[in-house]
C-alpha positions, 0 to 999 in steps of 0.5 A: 475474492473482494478487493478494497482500497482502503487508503491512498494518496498522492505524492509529489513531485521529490528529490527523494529516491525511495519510499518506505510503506511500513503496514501495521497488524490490524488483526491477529489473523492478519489480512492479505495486503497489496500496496501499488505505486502509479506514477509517470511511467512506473507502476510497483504491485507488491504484496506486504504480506509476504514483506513482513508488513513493510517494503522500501521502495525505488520512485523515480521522483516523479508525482506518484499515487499510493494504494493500500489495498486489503484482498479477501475483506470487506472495508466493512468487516475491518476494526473501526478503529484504524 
């Protein structure tokens, strides 16, 4: 199975205390996609499809990084138009 990070980024430091990762529909297929969190001692692997292509999440406030990441597809065979 190929696995593509398509997206990141990196979040600082916040007052806030949850993260929402809505994911809309790229195909009418749909894709098999993954969001994880890392930051200081946290780290959240979840899988936005079987979420309905969006989560809200717990962050503890510290600086984090986000990935999006698409299984089973090549970046290549996704819509250029994003």
């Amino acid at each position: 199975m190929i696995k593509e990070t398509l997206e990141w980024l990196e979040l600082p430091a916040t007052p806030v205390r949850e993260l929402k990762v809505w994911l809309h529909q790229l195909s009418s297929e749909g894709l098999p996609v993954r969001v994880e969190i890392q930051g200081g001692d946290q780290k959240q692997d979840i899988d936005l499809s079987s979420a309905n292509g969006q989560v809200v999440l717990p962050i503890n406030g510290q600086s984090c990084r986000v990935e999006v990441t698409f299984a089973g597809k090549s970046v290549s065979d996704l819509p250029t138009s994003l």
